[in-house]
Each structure stands twice: as structure tokens, then as C-alpha cells.
C-alpha positions as CSV (number, residue, x, y, z in Angstrom):
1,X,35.0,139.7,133.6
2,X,38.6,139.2,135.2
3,X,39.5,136.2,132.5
4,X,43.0,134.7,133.8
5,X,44.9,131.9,131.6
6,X,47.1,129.8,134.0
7,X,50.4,128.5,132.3
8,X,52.4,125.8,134.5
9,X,54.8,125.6,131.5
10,X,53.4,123.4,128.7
11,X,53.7,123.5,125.3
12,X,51.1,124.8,123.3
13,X,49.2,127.1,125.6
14,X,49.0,129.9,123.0
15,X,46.6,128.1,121.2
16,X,43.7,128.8,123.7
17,X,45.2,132.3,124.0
18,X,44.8,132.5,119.9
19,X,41.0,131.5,119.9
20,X,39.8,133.5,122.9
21,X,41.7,136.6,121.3
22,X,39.6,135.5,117.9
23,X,36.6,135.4,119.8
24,X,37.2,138.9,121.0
25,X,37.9,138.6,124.5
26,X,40.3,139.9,126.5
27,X,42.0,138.0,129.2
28,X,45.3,138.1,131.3
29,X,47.8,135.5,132.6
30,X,48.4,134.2,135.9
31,X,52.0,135.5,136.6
32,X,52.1,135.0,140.5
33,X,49.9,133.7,143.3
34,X,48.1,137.1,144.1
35,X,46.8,136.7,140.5
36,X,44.0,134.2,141.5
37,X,42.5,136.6,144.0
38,X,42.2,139.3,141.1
39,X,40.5,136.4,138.6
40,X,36.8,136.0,138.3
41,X,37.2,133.4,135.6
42,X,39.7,131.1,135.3
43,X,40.8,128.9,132.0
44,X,43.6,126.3,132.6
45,X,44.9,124.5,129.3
46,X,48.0,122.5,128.9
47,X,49.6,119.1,127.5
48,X,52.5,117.2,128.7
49,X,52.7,114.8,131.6
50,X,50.5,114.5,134.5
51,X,53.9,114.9,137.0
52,X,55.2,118.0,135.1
53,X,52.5,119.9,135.7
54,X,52.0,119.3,139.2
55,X,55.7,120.3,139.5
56,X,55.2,122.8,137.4
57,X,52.5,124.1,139.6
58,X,54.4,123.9,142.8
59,X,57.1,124.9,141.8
60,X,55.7,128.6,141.3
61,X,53.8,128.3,144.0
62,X,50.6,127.9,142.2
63,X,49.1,124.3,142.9
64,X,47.5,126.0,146.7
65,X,46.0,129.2,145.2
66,X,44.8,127.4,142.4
67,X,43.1,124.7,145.2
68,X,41.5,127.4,146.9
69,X,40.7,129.3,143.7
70,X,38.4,126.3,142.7
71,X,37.0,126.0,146.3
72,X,36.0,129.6,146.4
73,X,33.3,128.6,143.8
74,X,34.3,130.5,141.0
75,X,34.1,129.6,137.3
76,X,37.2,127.2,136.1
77,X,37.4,125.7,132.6
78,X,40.2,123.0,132.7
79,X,41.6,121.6,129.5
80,X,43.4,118.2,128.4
81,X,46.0,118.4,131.8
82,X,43.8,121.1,133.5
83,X,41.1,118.7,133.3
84,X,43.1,115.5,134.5
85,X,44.8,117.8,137.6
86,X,41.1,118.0,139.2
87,X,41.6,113.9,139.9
88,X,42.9,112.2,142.9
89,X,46.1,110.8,140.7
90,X,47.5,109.5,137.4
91,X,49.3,106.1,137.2
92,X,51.7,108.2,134.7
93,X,53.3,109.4,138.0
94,X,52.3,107.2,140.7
95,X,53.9,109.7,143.0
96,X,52.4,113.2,142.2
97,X,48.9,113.7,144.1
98,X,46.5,115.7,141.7
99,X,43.7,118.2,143.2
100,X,41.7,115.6,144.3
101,X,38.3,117.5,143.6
102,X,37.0,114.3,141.7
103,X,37.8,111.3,143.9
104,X,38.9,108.9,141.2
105,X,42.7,108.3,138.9
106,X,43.9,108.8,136.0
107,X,44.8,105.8,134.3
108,X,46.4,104.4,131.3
109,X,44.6,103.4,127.8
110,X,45.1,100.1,126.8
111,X,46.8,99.3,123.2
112,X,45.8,95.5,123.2
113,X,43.3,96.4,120.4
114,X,44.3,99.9,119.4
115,X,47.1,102.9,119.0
116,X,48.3,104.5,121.8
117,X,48.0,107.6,121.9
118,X,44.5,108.5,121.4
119,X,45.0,110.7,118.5
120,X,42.6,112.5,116.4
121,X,38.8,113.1,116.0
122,X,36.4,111.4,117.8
123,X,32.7,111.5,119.2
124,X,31.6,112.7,122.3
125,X,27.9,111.2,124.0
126,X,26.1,112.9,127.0
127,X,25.6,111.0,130.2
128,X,22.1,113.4,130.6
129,X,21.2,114.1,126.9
130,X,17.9,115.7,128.3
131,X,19.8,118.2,130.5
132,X,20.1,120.5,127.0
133,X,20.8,123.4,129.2
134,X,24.1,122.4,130.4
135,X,25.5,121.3,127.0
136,X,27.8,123.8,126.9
137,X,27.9,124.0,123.2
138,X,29.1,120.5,122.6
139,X,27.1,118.7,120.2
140,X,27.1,114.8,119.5
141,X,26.9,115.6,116.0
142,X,30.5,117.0,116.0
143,X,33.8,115.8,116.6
144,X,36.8,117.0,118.4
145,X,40.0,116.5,118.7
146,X,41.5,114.6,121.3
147,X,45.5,113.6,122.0
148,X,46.3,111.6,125.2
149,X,47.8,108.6,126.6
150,X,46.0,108.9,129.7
151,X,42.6,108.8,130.7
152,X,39.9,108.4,133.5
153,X,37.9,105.8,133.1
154,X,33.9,106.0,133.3
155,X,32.6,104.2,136.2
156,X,29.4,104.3,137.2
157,X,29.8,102.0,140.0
158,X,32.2,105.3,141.7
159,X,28.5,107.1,142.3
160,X,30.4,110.6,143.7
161,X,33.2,110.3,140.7
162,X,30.5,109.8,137.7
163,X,28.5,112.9,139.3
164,X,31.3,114.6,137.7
165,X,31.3,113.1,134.2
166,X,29.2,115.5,131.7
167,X,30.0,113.5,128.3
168,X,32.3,110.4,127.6
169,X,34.0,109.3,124.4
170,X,35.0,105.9,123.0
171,X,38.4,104.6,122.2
172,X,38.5,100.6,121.2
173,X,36.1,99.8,123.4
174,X,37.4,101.3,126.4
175,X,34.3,104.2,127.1
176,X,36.4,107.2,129.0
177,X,35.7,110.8,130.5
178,X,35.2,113.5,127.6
179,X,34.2,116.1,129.9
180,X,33.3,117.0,133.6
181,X,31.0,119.5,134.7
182,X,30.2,120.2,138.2
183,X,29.1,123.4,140.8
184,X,31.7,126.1,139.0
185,X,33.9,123.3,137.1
186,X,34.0,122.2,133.4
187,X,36.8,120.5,132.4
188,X,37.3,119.0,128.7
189,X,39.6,116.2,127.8
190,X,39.6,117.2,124.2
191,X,41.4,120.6,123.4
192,X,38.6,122.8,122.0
193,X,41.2,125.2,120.3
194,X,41.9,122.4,118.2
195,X,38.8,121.1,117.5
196,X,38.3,123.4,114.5
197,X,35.0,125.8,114.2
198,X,32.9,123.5,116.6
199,X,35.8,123.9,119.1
200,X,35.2,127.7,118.9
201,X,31.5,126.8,119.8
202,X,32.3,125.2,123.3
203,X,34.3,127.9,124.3
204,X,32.5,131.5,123.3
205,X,29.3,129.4,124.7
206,X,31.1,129.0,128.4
207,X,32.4,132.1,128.0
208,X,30.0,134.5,127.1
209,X,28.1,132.9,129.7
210,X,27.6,135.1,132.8
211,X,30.0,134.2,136.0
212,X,26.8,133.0,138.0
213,X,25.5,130.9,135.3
214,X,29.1,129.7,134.7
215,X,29.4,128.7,138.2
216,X,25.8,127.1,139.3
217,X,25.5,123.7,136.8
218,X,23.4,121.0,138.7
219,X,24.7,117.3,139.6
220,X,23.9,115.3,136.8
221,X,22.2,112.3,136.7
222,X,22.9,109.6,134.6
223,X,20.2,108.6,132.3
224,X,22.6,106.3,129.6
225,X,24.6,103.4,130.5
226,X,27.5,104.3,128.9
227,X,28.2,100.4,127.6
228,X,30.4,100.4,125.1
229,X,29.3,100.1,121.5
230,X,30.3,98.1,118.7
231,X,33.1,100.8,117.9
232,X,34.1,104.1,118.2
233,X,33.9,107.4,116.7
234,X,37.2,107.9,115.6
235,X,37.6,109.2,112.3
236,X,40.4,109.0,110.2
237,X,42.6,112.2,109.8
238,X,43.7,114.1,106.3
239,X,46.9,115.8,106.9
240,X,48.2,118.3,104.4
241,X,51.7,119.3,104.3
242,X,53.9,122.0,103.4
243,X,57.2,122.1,102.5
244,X,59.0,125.2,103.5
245,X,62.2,126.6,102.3
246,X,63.5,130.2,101.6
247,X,63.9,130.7,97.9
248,X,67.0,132.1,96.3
249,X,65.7,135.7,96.9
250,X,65.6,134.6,100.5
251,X,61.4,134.4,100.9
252,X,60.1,131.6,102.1
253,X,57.8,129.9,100.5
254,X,55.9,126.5,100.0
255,X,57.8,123.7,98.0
256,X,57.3,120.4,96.5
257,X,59.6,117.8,94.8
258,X,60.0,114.4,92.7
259,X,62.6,112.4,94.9
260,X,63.0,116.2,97.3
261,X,64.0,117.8,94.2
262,X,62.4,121.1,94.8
263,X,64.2,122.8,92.0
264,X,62.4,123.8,88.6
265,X,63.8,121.9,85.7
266,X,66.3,123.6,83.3
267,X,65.1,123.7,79.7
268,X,66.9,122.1,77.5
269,X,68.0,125.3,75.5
270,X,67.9,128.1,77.6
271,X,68.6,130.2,74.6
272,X,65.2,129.9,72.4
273,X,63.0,128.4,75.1
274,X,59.4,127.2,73.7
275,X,57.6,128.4,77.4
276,X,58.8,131.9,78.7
277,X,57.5,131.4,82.1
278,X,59.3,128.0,82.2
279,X,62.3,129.7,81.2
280,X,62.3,132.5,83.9
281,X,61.8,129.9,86.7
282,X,64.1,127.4,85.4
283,X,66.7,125.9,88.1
284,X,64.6,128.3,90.9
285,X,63.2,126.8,93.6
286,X,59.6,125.4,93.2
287,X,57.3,127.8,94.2
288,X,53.6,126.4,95.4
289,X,52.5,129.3,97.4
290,X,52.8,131.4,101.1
291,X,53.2,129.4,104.0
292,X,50.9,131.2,105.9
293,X,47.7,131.8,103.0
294,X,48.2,128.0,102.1
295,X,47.5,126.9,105.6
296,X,44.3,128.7,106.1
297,X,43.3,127.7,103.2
298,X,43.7,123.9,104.3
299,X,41.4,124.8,107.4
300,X,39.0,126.3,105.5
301,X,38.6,123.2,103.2
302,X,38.2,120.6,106.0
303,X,41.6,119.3,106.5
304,X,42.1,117.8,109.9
305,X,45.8,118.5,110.7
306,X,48.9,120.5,108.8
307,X,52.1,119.7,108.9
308,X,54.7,122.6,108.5
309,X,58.2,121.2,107.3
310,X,61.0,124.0,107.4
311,X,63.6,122.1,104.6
312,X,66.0,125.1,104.7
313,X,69.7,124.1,105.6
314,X,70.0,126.6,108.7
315,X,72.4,129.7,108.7
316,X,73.0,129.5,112.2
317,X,70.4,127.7,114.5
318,X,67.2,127.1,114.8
319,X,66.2,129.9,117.4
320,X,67.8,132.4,115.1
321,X,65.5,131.3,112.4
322,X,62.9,133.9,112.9
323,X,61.2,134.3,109.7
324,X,60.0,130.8,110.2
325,X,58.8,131.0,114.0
326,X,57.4,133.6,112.5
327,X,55.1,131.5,110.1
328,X,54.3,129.2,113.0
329,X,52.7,132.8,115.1
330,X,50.9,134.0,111.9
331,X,49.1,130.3,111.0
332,X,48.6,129.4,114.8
333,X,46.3,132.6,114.7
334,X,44.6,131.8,112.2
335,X,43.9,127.9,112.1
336,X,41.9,125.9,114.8
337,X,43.1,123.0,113.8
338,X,46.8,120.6,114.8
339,X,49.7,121.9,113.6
340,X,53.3,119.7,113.7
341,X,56.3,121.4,112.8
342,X,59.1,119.6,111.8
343,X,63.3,120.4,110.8
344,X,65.9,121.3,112.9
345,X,64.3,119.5,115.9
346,X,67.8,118.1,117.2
347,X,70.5,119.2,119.7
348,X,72.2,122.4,117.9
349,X,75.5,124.9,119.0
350,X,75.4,128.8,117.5
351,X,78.0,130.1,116.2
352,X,79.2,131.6,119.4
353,X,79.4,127.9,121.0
354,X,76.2,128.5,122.9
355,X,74.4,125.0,122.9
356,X,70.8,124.5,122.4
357,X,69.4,121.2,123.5
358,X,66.6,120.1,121.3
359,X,64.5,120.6,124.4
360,X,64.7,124.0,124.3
361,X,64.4,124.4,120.2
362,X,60.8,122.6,120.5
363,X,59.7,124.8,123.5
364,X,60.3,127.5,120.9
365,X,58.2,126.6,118.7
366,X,55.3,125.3,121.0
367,X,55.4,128.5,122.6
368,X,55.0,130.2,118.9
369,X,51.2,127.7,118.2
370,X,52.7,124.0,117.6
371,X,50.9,120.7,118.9
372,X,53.8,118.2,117.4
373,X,57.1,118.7,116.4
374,X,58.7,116.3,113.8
375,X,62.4,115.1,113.6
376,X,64.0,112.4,110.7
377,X,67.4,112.1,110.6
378,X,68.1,112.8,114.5
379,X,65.8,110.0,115.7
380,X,67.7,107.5,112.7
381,X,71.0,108.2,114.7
382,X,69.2,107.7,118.2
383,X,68.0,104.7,117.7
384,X,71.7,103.4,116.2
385,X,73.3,104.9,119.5
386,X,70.3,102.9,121.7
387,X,71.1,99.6,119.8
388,X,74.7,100.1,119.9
389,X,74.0,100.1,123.9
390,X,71.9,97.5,124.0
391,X,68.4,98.7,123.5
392,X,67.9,101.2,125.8
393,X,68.1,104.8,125.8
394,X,69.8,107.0,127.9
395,X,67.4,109.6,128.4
396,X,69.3,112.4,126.4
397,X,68.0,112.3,123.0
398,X,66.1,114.9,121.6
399,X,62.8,112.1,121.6
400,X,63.7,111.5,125.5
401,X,63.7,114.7,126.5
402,X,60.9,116.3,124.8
403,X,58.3,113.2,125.5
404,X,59.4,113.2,129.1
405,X,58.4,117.4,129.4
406,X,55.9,117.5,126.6
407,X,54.7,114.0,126.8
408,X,54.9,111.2,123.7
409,X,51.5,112.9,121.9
410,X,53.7,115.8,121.4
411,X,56.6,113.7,119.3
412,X,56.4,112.8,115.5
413,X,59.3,111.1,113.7
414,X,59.6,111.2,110.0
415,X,61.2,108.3,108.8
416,X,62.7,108.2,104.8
417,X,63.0,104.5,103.8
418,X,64.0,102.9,100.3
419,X,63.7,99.8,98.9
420,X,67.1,98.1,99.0
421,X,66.4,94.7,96.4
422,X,68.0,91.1,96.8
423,X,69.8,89.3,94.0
424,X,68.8,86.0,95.3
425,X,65.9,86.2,97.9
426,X,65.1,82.4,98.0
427,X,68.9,82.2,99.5
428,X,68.8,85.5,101.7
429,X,69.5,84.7,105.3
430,X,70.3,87.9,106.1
431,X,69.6,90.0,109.3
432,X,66.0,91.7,107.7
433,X,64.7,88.1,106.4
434,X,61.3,88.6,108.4
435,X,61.3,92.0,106.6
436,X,61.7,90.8,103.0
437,X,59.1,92.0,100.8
438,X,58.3,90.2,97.4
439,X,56.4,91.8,94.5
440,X,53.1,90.4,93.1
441,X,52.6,88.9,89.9
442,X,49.8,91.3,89.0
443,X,51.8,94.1,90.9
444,X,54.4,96.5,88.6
445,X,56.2,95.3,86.3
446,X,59.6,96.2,88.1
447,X,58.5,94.7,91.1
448,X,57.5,91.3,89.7
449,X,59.9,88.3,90.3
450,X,61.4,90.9,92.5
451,X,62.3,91.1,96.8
452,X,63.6,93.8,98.8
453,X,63.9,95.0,102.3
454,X,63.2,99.1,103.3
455,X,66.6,100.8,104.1
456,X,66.3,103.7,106.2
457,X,67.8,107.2,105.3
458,X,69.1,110.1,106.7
459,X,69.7,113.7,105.0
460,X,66.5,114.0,102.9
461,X,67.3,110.1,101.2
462,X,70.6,111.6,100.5
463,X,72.7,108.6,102.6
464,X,71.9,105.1,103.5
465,X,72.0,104.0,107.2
466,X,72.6,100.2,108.2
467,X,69.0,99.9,109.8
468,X,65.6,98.9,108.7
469,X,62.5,100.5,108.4
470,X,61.1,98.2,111.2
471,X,64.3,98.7,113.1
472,X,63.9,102.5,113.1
473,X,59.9,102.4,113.9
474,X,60.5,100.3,117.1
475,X,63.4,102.1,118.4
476,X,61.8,105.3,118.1
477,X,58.9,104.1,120.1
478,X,60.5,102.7,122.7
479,X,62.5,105.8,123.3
480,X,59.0,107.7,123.7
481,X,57.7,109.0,120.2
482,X,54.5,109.0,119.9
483,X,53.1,108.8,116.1
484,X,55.1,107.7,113.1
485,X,55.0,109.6,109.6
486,X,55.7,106.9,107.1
487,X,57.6,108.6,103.6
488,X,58.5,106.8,100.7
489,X,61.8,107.9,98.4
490,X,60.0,105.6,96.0
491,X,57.1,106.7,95.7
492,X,57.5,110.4,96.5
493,X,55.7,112.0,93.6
494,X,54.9,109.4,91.4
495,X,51.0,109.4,91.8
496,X,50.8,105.8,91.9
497,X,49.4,105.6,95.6
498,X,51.2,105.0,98.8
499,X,53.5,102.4,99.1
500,X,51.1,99.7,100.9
501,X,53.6,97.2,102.2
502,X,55.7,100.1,103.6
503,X,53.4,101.1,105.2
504,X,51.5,98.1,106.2
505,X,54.7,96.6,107.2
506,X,55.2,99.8,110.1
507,X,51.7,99.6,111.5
508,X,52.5,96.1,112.4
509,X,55.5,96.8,113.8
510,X,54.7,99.1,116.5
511,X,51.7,100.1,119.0
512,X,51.3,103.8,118.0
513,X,49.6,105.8,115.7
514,X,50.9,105.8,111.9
515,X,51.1,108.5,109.4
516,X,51.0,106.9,105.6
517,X,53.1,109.6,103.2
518,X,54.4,110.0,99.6
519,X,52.8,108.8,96.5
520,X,48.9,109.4,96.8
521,X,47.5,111.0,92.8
522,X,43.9,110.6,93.7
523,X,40.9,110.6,96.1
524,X,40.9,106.5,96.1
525,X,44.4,106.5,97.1
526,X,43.4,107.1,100.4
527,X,40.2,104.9,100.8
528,X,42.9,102.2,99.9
529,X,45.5,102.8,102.3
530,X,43.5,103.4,105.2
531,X,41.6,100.1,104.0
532,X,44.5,97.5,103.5
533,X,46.9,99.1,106.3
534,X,44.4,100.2,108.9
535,X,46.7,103.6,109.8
536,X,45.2,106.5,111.6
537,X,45.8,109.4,109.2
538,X,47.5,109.8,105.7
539,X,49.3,112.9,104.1
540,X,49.6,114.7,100.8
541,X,51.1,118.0,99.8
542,X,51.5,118.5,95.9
543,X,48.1,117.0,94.9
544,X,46.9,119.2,97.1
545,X,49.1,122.1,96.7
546,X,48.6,122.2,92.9
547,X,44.6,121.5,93.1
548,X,45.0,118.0,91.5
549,X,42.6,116.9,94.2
550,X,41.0,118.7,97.0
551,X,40.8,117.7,100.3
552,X,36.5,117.5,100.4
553,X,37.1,114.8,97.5
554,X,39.2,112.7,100.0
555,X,36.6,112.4,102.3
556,X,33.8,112.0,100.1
557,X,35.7,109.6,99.1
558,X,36.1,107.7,102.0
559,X,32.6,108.1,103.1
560,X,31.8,106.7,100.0
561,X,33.6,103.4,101.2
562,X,32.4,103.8,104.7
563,X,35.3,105.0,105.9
564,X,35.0,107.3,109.0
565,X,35.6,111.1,108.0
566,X,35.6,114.5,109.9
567,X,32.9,116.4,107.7
């Protein structure tokens, strides 16, 4: 079998590379034109907008071969944008024509009753759930993972469009296009290389299929009305993280802090110490485990995303920080599953005044196995330069510019707020009055009688800025980010739950998908948070780094209270 990837130029492409090399095939990647003539099977994955990649494709002189490739008849396996390419157009970029090959557009969800993106696992149904044969190892029993702004509707009343559609999926109660499958096409709007061990499935069941069986499914017939249903299959998502730093040997290794203190505590007499092992590791850097170990362990145990934080002050740049790209190669091989990688995101210079735009930094590390990449204190001084002019953005920051290649699904900002408290609340008329937060009488007893507004922070917590939490969340998504990660310097590794009207306060404020961080000590922590807030995901590190809880008791726990939970 001639197996041919085709890249245009997105992101995270290597991650279909990774899980067809783990499934033990071999395959090659289209380089030039000619290329299509020497593939018998062709897989086309990719993220990032709908315009970019027909750019992308032109301007290597790829969308024509790629045409005819599919018109030849033989076996193509779109994913996510190699899917959404085989329609007529996308309202994301009213002026780029797609394949054509389904006669319907791309169009955009609506966030009236939800988050947009469309980010995490969800539920896929079969529009001929008696065709078994062509199932193509999907199963309605499993859940994938899906990340997307844009998507083509289900309409039955388009007769040659919905011979096309093979499964759909529900998002609010909009009922979309999960997959196609037609003659030698199957296109997926989920990313199977993401989607964890049932993922895997889809794709060593196309491919180990012969070319002629690959290449000969029937026009399906629509047996199911595709109405939609009282709601959808979206789970909620448990993200572990992992702090990485180099230690003061120069390893690096996975930390944790109280407040992002990640140093051990020194004894109190370092001379006749009453624990020896707390004496050798007193004032070193925490250490929780390896990067690398720790994140296949988190896939093996169920957890739906990782997060990979690099909290090392940089020598030089980012792109000279190979031990960590390195990590992101090593767990992208390993792990099926989203991974975000966060620090040093942000427009940099080297030492020899070469500048790297942040662009380029996050192409790095897409190109080494990252879905997301996460930035703090850069997207805190963005949005004070957008205000400063007004409310707009320029199109130069480092969120601009990597949502306009990448698109917004591919942008996470971590924000750092702390309570800043009010002598006199009853008499504040200051600039964050709708903001104000008071504490409950049956609440702590610190916060009772008490009000305060969330400050945001820069550095870690180190330094106050002159914005608010709610300030920060809006400006960010307005200049294109496209999920939030809500921290708390408060709560950070107290164990006494996340901070709920933080958090609360944030999903309110803006119409994309929110992260809930810092403070969670059991299992219940996160039935209660998804609960009163109604956020998409929520993240822990030490509980879980330390085996204070595991992440199988989260989501008993939550299916325990009904919550929706990837099994």
C-alpha cells in the first residue's frame, strides 16, 4: 500500500503521523505534486482555518492534484480541515472555494446556548445504523474528541449533500456532520488521533482495510431523522497538569507548589534534622516525577486532556529550549489524547538579536505533537495595549497571529487572578462595582462580612496589573483565544475546592469554553464546580501527582451525580 500523509501546513499533523507509526504502518508524505500519482492511499489531517488551508494548498501547488487525486477514485481519509475542504465553502472565509465534492457550506456554530468552540468529547449516531458494514470502527458507544468552530450542518432536505453524511453529532441542539463516507471518501470531523484508544480503532480499521474495500462504500440511505434530542453527548473533560521546570542539576522534571512555590521547605535546623530525606531535599526543587512517564500514565488512567507547563525562566529562547521540545516528541508518541503546552508562548529575540515572533515559537511546538498552546502574562499585556486603543486589536499579538494560522481552538490563555478586598464595599463606586464579590455568612470565616474584586496578575502572581479578571477574559476573546484556564493564587494548593465565584464569575463573562483551576482536594470538588459554574473541563496536578486522588475517582464521581464523563 502507497500510504501518503498530505501536510498543507497545520499544526499538529504529527499526531496522525504518531498513531499510524503505533499502529505499525508505514507511510510517506506528500512533498510535491507528482507525489499523488505515486499514492494509493491517501490520509489528509489538519486544524486551523478553512482559508489557510486552501492557501496553503495552492500555494504548493497541491489543491489540483489533490482534486483529481479524489476523482481518480482512490481511497482518501480526510480529517477535521481535510474533511471540511471536500465542501463547496466555509462562511469562515467567504472567499476561498473548497473541493466542492459535497455540494453543501461550512458554516458557523451558534453560541446563543453554548461555548464556542466545540471542544471536547462528544457522541457520534449513525444516519444507517443497520449498514454495520460500513461502520468503520466507530461505535456509538464511544466518544471522540472533537475541536471546531465550524461545521456543516445536517440537512436532510439537501438529498445529494446528506448522501454524504455517515454519522452526525450533537452540539446544543444544533445536530452537525461527524463523518462522511462516500464511493472512495471518509472524512471525520473529530480527530481520531485524539480520541484516545477508540480513536486508534477508526483508523487501523480503514486502514487495514484493502484499497478496493476502502474505495467501494455504497450511498447511504437514511433510516434516522436526525431531530435533535433533549441534549447532547458532550462530556465533561478532566485535565491533568504538569508543571515542568529543570531542577538545580539541570533535569527537568514535574513540579508542584503552594502559591508557585515549587521549592522544598528548609528544616528548621539543618544541623540535627528529625527526617533525613527531608533534609537532603530541603530548598531543592519539588520533585513529582518525569515529564514524559507521568503523562502516559495520565492516559492510561482515563484522563481526557494534559496540560504540559514549561515554568523554567529561559536561558536563551524558546526554540533553543530543546530538552523540552523534546518532552513534547517523547509524550506525543505515546499519548492519544490533547495535549496543550504552555510558557514562553510570546514574541522573543536570541541572544544574537534574531527575533522570533510568537507565531513561529507555537509552530515549533505543534510541529513537535501539541493541539493547544497556553500563554499568561503575554495575553494580560495584550489586552492592556487593546484597551489602551480602544478595544481593538491590531492583529500583532501573539493570540492574533496564532488564531488567525492555527485557528481560535488552537489558543489557551491562563489567566492568574487574586482577590483584591474593599474597606468599605457598601460605599465602593469604583470601576469593578459589577464585579464585587461578597462572602456568605455560612462561607469561611475570612470571607464573611467581607467584598473583593479579582485582580489580574502577571509573572507567576508575582505583580499586580490594573485590570480585572472579567476585563482580561473578554479581551482575550475578542482578540481570538479560544478557551480560558481559570487559576486561583488563592486557592492554589489549599484543597478547599476551586474558587466558585472566580470561576462562575468568568463563565459568565465570555462565550467560550472555560477551564476551572487551583484548589480541588477531592473527587467532589469537581462534581461541584462543574455543577454550580457549568464550565467544560476542570484541572488538577498535585492531587493527582501525589496519588491523593486518582483521576477514575473523579469521574465516578461525577457519574455518581449524573454528570457526563468520558469512561
Amino acid at each position: 500500500m502507497g500510504l501518503f500523509l498530505l501536510d498543507y501546513g497545520a499544526g499538529n499533523v504529527h499526531s496522525i503521523a504518531n498513531s499510524i507509526k503505533k499502529l505499525g504502518f508505514d507511510f510517506q508524505w506528500i512533498s510535491c505534486p507528482d507525489d499523488f500519482r505515486k499514492a494509493t492511499t491517501l490520509v489528509f489531517p489538519g486544524v486551523g482555518a478553512f482559508e489557510t488551508a486552501i492557501e496553503g494548498l495552492s500555494s504548493k501547488g497541491l489543491l489540483q492534484p489533490l482534486r483529481d487525486y479524489i476523482n481518480s477514485g482512490k481511497p482518501y481519509f480526510g480529517i477535521c480541515i481535510g474533511m471540511q475542504v471536500l465542501f463547496k465553502s466555509s462562511t469562515e472565509s467567504p472567499f476561498a472555494h473548497g473541493l466542492g465534492c459535497i455540494p453543501a457550506p461550512i458554516d458557523v456554530f451558534s453560541n446563543e446556548d453554548k461555548s464556542v468552540p466545540h471542544m471536547g468529547w462528544n457522541s457520534v449516531e449513525f444516519i444507517d445504523p443497520e449498514d454495520k458494514d460500513h461502520y468503520e470502527g466507530l461505535e456509538t458507544s464511544s466518544h471522540y474528541y472533537f475541536v471546531h468552530s465550524y461545521r456543516a450542518e445536517y440537512d436532510k432536505s439537501n438529498s445529494e449533500a446528506a448522501q454524504w453524511v455517515h454519522s452526525t453529532s450533537q452540539y446544543g441542539q444544533e445536530v452537525f456532520v461527524a463523518s462522511v463516507r462516500r464511493g472512495n471518501v471518509f472524512g471525520v470531523q473529530f480527530h481520531p488521533e485524539k480520541s484516545g484508544l477508540a480513536g486508534l480503532k477508526i483508523l487501523d480499521t480503514w486502514l487495514r482495510k484493502s484499497e478496493s474495500a476502502q474505495a467501494s462504500a455504497p450511498t447511504i440511505v437514511s433510516r434516522s431523522p436526525c431531530l435533535p434530542k433533549a441534549c447532547d453527548g458532550l462530556t465533561k473533560r478532566i485535565i491533568a497538569c504538569m508543571d515542568v521546570r529543570a531542577n538545580d542539576d539541570g533535569d527537568l522534571v514535574v513540579t508542584k507548589g503552594d502559591q508557585y512555590n515549587v521549592r522544598e521547605k528548609v528544616l528548621p535546623s539543618a544541623t540535627s534534622p528529625s527526617n533525613t530525606v527531608q533534609a537532603r531535599t530541603a530548598g531543592a526543587v519539588r520533585n513529582l516525577g518525569k515529564p514524559v512517564l507521568l503523562a502516559e500514565q495520565y492516559f492510561a488512567e482515563g484522563a481526557d486532556e494534559l496540560c504540559l507547563l514549561n515554568i523554567t525562566s529561559f536561558r536563551h529562547s524558546p526554540l533553543h529550549d530543546q530538552p523540552m521540545l523534546a518532552v513534547v516528541r517523547a509524550a506525543a508518541t505515546r499519548i492519544f489524547i490533547p495535549l496543550t503546552i504552555g510558557g514562553g508562548i510570546k514574541d522573543t529575540v536570541d541572544p544574537d538579536g534574531t527575533k522570533r515572533p510568537a507565531l513561529e515559537v507555537a509552530g515549533e511546538y505543534f510541529r513537535a505533537g501539541a493541539d493547544k498552546v497556553s500563554m499568561g502574562s503575554e495575553a494580560v499585556y495584550a489586552v492592556e495595549r487593546m484597551l489602551e486603543r480602544g478595544g481593538s486589536g491590531d492583529g500583532t499579538s501573539a493570540i492574533e497571529t496564532i488564531a488567525r494560522v492555527y485557528g481560535r481552538q488552537a489558543v489557551v490563555v491562563s489567566i492568574d487572578p487574586k482577590r483584591t478586598y474593599i474597606d468599605d464595599p457598601s460605599s465602593y463606586s469604583g470601576p469593578y462595582k459589577s464585579e464585587i464579590v461578597r462572602g456568605k455568612p455560612d462561607g469561611p470565616e475570612k470571607d464573611r462580612g467581607r467584598a473583593w474584586w479579582y485582580q489580574c496578575t502577571v509573572s507567576g502572581g508575582r505583580e499586580l496589573r490594573p485590570l480585572s479578571v472579567v476585563q482580561l477574559a473578554q479581551g482575550v476573546e475578542k482578540l481570538g483565544a479560544g478557551e480560558i484556564l481559570v487559576n486561583s493564587i488563592d486557592r492554589d494548593g489549599t484543597g478547599l475546592g476551586f474558587d466558585l465565584d472566580l470561576v462562575r464569575l468568568v463563565k459568565q463573562s465570555v462565550r467560550i469554553p472555560v477551564v476551572a483551576s487551583s484548589g480541588a482536594g477531592k473527587a467532589e470538588h469537581f462534581t461541584e464546580v462543574f455543577e454550580r459554574t457549568g464550565v467544560e473541563a476542570a484541572l488538577a496536578a498535585g492531587i493527582f501527582h501525589r496519588g491523593d486522588v486518582k483521576i477514575q475517582d473523579v469521574k465516578e464521581a461525577l457519574r455518581s451525580a449524573n454528570v457526563k464523563a468520558r469512561s
